[in-house]
C-alpha positions, -999 to 999 in steps of 0.1 A, spaced: -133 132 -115 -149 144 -79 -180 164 -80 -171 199 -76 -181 215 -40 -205 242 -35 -172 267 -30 -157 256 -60 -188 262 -79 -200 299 -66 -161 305 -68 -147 289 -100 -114 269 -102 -86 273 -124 -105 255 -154 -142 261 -146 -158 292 -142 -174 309 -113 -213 302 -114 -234 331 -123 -252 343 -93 -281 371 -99 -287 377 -66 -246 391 -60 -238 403 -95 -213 423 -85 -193 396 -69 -198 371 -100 -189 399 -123 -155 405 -107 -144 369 -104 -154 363 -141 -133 391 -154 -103 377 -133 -112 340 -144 -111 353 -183 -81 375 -181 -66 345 -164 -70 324 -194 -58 349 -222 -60 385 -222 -69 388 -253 -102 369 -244 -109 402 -222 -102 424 -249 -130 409 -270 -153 413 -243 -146 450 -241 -147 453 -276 -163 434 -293 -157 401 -318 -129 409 -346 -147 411 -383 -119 405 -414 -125 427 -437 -106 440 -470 -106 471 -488 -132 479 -508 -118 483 -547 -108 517 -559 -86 542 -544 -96 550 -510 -122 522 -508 -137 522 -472 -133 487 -457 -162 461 -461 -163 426 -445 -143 397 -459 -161 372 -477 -160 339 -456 -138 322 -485 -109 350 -483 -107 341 -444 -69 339 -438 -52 315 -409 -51 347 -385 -86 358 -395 -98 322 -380 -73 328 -352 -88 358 -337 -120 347 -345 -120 319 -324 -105 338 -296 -136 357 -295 -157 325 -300 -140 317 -265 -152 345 -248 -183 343 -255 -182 301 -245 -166 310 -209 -195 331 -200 -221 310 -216 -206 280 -194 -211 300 -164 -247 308 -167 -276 283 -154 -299 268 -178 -330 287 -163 -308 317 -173 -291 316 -203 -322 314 -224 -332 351 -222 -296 357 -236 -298 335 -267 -291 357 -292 -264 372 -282 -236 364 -306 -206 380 -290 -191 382 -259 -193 419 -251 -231 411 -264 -236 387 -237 -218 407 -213 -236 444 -219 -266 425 -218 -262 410 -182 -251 445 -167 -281 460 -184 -304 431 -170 -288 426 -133 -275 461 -129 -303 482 -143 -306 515 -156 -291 550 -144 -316 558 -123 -320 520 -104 -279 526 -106 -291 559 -81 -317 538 -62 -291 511 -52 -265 539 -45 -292 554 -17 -299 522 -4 -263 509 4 -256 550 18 -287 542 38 -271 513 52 -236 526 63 -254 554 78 -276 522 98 -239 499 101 -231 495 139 -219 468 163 -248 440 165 -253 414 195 -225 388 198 -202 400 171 -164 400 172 -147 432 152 -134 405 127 -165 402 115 -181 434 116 -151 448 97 -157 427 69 -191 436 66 -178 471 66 -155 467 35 -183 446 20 -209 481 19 -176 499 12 -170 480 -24 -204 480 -28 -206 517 -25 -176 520 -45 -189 497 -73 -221 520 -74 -202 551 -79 -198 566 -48 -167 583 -39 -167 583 -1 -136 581 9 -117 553 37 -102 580 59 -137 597 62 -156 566 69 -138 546 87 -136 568 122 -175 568 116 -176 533 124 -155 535 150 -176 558 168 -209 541 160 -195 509 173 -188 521 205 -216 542 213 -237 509 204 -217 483 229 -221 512 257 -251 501 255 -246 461 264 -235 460 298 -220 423 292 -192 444 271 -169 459 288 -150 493 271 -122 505 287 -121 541 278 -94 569 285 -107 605 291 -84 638 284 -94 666 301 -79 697 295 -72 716 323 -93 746 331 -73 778 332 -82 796 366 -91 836 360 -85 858 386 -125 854 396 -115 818 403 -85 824 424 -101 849 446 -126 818 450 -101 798 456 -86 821 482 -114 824 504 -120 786 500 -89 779 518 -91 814 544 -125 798 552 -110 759 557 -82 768 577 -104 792 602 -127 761 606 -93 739 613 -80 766 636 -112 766 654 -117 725 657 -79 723 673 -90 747 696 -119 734 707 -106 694 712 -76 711 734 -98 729 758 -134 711 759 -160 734 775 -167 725 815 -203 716 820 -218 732 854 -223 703 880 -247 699 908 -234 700 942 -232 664 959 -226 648 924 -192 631 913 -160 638 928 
């Protein structure tokens, strides 16, 4: 069987799962719930709540319902169980070896899980911290040297999720002209970029202050024409000297 690539392993393939990554839980976290309900949905549901326990009625009318004893186990008991013994196996397989010892006793799936949100995505109030940060960082996003709107778009719907994941509602329609507007005031400033920009001006209505303006403007211009006709159809005569020229 060929090694498995570096993509295949951050990522996961149809049989393996995607390799835990602390350092981008989010990401991991999303592509291991997809690779689980892939396999069975009921797998999910076991992570969300929790491993199935048989249990019986306890003896007497309206006994409350105790734990089976492991003997009394039924076919569908073991069935269920061992979904949730799957579960727990898939995200066990996907942790490193230098990780996965700080989670060894976790006995369930939803165990396991709680306990990596707790670890990687902290309490409410580093929940806050990381939700400042990334609004820090859209308010910092623009256009940087040599990149193509491909990519900075895709770094813009990366601090997007992210901001989503975190809890913040800002919505697209808000946020998007924001970039816009950043990007363009930032390549103004490269002179190798060149923006082709069309201005709308609205046209200044003229109050009657401005026409009288206007009207003396063009009284005064058409005395000045008057006067330069005149003066290139009859030049003054100079005064000559007697004896000189014809």
């Amino acid at each position: 069987m060929a090694a498995l690539n570096k993509h295949d392993t951050e990522n996961g393939t149809l049989n393996k799962p995607p390799m835990f990554t602390p350092e981008d839980f989010d990401t991991w976290k999303v592509r291991m719930e997809g690779f689980i309900r892939n396999q069975d949905f009921k797998l999910w549901k076991s992570v969300l709540e929790g491993p199935y326990i048989p249990t019986i009625a306890a003896a007497g009318a309206g006994g409350a319902a105790v734990p089976k004893d492991p003997s009394m186990y039924s076919d569908e008991d073991y069935k269920r169980m061992e979904v949730d013994s799957k579960a727990l196996w898939l995200i066990q397989m996907s942790i490193p070896n230098s990780i996965i010892h700080a989670f060894k006793k976790c006995k369930s799936a939803k165990e396991l899980w709680n306990s990596l949100q707790q670890m990687y995505e902290g309490s409410d109030d580093v929940k806050e911290n990381k939700k400042d940060m990334l609004k820090q960082k859209f308010e910092n996003l623009c256009h940087e040297n040599n990149e193509n709107m491909s990519s900075q778009y895709l770094r813009y719907v990366q601090l997007v999720d992210e901001l989503t994941t975190a809890g913040d509602t800002t919505e697209e329609e808000v946020v998007v002209p924001k970039i816009k507007t950043k990007t363009v005031s930032k390549r103004k400033n490269h002179k190798s970029k060149q923006i082709n920009t069309t201005v709308f001006v609205k046209p200044k209505q003229s109050t009657e202050h401005d026409k009288g303006t206007i009207s003396s403007e063009e009284n005064t211009t058409d005395s000045q024409n008057s006067k330069q006709n005149k003066y290139l159809s009859n030049p003054p005569v100079h005064n000559r000297k007697k004896g000189n020229g014809p």
